[in-house]
N, C-alpha and C positions, 0 to 999 in steps of 0.2 A: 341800775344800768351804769350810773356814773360810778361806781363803786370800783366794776370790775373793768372801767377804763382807765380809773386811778390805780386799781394795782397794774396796769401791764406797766405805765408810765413809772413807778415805783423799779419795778423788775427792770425791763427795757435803757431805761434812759437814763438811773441813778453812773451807771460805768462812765457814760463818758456826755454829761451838762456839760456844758461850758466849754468843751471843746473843739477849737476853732481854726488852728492850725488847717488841720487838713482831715476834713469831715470822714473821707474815705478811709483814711486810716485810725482815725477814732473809733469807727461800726468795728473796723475788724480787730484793734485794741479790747473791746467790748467783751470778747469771749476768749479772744487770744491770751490776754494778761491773766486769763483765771487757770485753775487746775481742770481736766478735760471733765472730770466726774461734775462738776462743778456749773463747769458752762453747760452740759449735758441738763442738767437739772434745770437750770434757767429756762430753756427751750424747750422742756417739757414742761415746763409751769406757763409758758408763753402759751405754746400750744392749746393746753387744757384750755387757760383763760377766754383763749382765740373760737374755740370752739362750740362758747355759750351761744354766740353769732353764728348762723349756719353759713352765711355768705360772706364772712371774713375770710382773706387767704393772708396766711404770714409773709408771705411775701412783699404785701402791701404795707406791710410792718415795717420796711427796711427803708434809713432816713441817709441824703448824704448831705441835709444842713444840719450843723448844731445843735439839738434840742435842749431849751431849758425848758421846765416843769415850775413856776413860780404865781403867786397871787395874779398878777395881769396878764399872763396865760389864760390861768382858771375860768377869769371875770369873764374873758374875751369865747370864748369855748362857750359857756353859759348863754352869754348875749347868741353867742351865734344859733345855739341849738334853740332858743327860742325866737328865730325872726325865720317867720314863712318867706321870705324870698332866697335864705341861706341854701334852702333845699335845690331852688333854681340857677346857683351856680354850679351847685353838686353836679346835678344831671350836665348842664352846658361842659362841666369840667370833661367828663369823657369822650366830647367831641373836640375838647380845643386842647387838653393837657399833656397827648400822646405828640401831636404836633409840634409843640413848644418845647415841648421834653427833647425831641430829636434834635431840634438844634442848636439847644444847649449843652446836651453830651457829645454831637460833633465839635464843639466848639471848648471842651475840653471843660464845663462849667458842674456844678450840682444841676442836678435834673428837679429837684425842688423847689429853684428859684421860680419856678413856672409860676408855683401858687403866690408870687406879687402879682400878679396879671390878674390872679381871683380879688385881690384884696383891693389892686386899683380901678378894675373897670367889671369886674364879675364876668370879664371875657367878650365884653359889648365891645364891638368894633367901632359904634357913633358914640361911645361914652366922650360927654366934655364936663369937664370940671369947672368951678368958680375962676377957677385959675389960667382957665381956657386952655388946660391940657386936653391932650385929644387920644384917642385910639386906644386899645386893647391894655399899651405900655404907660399910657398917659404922659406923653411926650410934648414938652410946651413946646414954641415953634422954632425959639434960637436952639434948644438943645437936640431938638428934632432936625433941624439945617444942618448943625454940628457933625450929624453920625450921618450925613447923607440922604435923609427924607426930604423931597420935595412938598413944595406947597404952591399951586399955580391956582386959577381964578373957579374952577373944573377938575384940579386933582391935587389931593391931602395923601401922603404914603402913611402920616403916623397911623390911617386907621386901616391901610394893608397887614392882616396881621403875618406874614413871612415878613416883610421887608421892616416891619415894626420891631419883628424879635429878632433880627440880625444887628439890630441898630441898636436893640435893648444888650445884644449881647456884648457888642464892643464897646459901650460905653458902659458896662457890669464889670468886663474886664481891669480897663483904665481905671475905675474906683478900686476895684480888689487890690491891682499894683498900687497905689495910695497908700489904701487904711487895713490892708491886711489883712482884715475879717470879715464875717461873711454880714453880720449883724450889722454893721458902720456899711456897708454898702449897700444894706438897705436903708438903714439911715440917711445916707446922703442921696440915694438915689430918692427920697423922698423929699428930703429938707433943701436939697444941694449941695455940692462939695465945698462953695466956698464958708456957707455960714459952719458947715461940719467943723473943718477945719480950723474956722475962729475958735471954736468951744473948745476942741483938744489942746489947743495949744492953749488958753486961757485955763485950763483945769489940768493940765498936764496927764493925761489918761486916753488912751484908746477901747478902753473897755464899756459896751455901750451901756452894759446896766448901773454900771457906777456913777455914768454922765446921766440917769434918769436921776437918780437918786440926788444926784448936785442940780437937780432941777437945770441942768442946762440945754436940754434941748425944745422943741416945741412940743406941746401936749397931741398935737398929729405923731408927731414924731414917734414919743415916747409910746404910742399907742401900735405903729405900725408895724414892728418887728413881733410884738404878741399878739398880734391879728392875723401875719401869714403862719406863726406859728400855731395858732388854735386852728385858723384853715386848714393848717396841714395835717393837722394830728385828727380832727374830724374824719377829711376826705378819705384817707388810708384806712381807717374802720369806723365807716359810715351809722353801720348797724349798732355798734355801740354805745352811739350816740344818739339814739332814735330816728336817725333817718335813714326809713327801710322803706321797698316797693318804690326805690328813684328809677325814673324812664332813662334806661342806659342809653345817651342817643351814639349812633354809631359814628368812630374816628374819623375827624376830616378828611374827605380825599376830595381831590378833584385834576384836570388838567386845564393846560394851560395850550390857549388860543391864541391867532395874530387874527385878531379883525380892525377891518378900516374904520378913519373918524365916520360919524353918524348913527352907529349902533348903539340904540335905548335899549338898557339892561329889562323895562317891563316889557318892549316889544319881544324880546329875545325868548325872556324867561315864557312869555306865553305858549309861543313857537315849541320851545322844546318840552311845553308841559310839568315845569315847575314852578313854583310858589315865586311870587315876585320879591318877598322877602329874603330866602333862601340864596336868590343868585346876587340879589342887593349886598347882602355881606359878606360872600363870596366875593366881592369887587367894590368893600366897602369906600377904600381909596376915590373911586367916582363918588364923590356925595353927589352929584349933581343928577345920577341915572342916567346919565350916557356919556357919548365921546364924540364931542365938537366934531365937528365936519372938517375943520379945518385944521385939525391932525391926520396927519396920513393913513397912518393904524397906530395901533397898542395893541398889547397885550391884555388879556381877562382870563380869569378861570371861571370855570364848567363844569357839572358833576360831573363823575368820572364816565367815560364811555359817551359822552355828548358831543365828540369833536365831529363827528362825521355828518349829525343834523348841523351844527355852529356853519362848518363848511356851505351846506346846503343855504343856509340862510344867505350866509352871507353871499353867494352867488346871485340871489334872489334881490339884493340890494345892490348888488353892483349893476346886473338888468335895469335896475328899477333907473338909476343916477342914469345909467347910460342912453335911457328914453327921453329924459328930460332934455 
């Protein structure tokens, strides 16, 4: 099996490794630079390969971050395909990666970068780190302040995950204006930009596998950029990698409610007949499970099509305050 994911990786990604400039225009360098009989062949050796998997689509083949194919790729690919909880981001991926995706290609980014979110939190909204990073993004609290997430005694935005990946995305952007490359901002989005910054200018190179190699980064570091990459090349052909029969859960949706302070998300969740899990990270931001009473209202999200019981409820609690 690993065989026939090494040749696509051979086929596929030898045209344009290392290419960083500008992803999108590398895919289509890819076929473009060759003769039509030529790239014709490729795609039909792509195909064939693709088709050993019955539930690979080539589609999912198509990359717009840089791929390198190298030993701590490999390693990291390997590790993955042997840790039973890998499979458990798989599946979460198709409830959270169509959403994160969207508003990174409004925002004009690679729709790839998504899979840092698999790498830093496996898409858990109460993920915290040693480092007391929080949320989906892993966003510590000054740089989480920085992009506009609040943090009060009763509500964390870094574990919002919309308002988390708006925040992820302009400060994705302001590294890209920096360092250029897609690989150095994941670098620094993981290490920080200022210690980044020491190292390039102490080694004089922007090229992040050269700074592995000068050992100047930290061994998280060095590790991070071939971890979204072996997530990424996984997720896109799952089956190839042994992980087949993932429970495809279905893409987030939900809407969005004003209900008054005093609404407990268990009391709610019961009300409308969902899992109190379910609406708990839907509205992960409340760690607390509800909204003080002595906020006005807020905003929450709702499965989709539940605005009309939320209405009802909250009618039923505005009765209730107005008895007392």
């Amino acid at each position: 099996m690993r065989t026939w994911a090494a040749l696509i990786f051979i086929l596929f990604f030898s045209s344009f490794a290392h290419a960083e400039t500008n992803p999108k225009a590398a895919l289509a360098q890819s076929t473009a630079a060759q003769p039509a009989h030529k790239a014709q062949t490729l795609k039909e050796k792509l195909k064939t390969l693709t088709a050993k998997s019955t539930h690979v689509q080539s589609d999912n083949l198509i990359f717009d971050l840089p791929v390198t194919y190298n030993k701590k790729v490999s390693k990291w690919v390997s590790y993955f395909q042997n840790s039973k909880w890998f499979s458990k981001w798989l599946q979460r991926s198709y409830m959270y990666m169509p959403f994160i995706q969207i508003e990174l290609k409004r925002a004009g980014l690679p729709q790839d970068l998504a899979y840092m979110v698999m790498i830093e939190s496996g898409f858990a909204p109460n993920a915290i780190s040693t480092a007391d990073a929080v949320g989906p993004w892993q966003f510590i609290e000054a740089t989480g302040s920085r992009y506009g997430l609040n943090k009060t005694w009763w509500l964390d935005e870094r574990r919002d995950l919309k308002k988390s990946t708006l925040a992820a995305i302009r400060y994705i952007q302001d590294l890209y204006g920096e360092f250029g490359s897609w690989y150095l901002v994941a670098a620094s989005y993981n290490m920080g930009e200022n210690g980044l910054r020491r190292q390039i200018k102490k080694y004089g190179t922007k090229d992040y596998w050269t700074l592995i190699k000068l050992n100047a980064l930290p061994q998280e570091t060095q590790d991070y950029v071939p971890k979204i990459l072996a997530a990424m090349l996984i997720a896109k052909a799952p089956n190839l990698y042994g992980f087949r029969d993932l429970e495809k859960m279905d893409p987030l949706e939900y809407e969005v409610v004003l209900v008054p302070g005093g609404v407990e998300l268990n009391s709610l969740a019961d009300h409308l007949g969902v899992t109190r899990k379910s609406l708990k990270d839907l509205n992960a931001e409340l760690y607390l499970g509800y909204i003080p009473r002595q906020v006005e209202k807020h905003f929450i999200r709702v499965p989709k099509g539940a605005s009309r019981i939320v209405s009802s409820y909250v009618h039923q609690i505005n009765r209730k305050v107005a008895l007392e």
